[in-house]
C-alpha positions, -999 to 999 in steps of 0.1 A, spaced: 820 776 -831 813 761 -795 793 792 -774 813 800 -738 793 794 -710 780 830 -702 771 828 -743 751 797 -734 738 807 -701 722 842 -720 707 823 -749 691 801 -726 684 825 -707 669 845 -736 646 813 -747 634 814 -712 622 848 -712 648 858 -681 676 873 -672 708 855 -671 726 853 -640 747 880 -632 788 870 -625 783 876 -586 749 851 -588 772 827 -614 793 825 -585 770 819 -560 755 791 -581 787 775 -592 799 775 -555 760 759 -546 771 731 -567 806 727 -555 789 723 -525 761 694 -534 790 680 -555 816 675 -530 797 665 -505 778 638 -517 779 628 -555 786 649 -586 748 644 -595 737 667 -566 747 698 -582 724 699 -609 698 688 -588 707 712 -560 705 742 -580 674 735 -593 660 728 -563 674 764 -550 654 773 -579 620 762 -574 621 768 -533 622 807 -540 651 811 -512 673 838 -517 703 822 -537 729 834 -503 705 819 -484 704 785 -501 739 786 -502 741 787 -462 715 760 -457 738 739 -483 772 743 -461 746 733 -431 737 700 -449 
């Protein structure tokens, strides 16, 4: 049987030795990527969210500096 996405996202998250996202910070994320998506090329999103990752900005935050790019 094919795993949901918050299924996925926990076992991942689980292998990773995290948390998984909360819905509020799934939200935040998926709308980061709608943002990196739409305004360039689909391949931004995955590269924008982990770059929102690794800078240790405040997910809001790098959501605001995305709308400013």
């Amino acid at each position: 049987m094919t795993q949901t996405a918050q299924e996925w996202l926990a076992n991942y998250a689980a292998a990773l030795d995290i948390a998984p996202p909360t819905a509020e910070e799934l939200d935040t994320i998926l709308a980061l990527a709608g943002v990196a998506a739409h305004s360039s090329e689909r391949i931004a999103a995955p590269a924008a969210c982990w770059l929102a990752a690794r800078s240790g900005v405040p997910l809001e935050e790098a959501r605001r500096l995305a709308d400013d790019v």
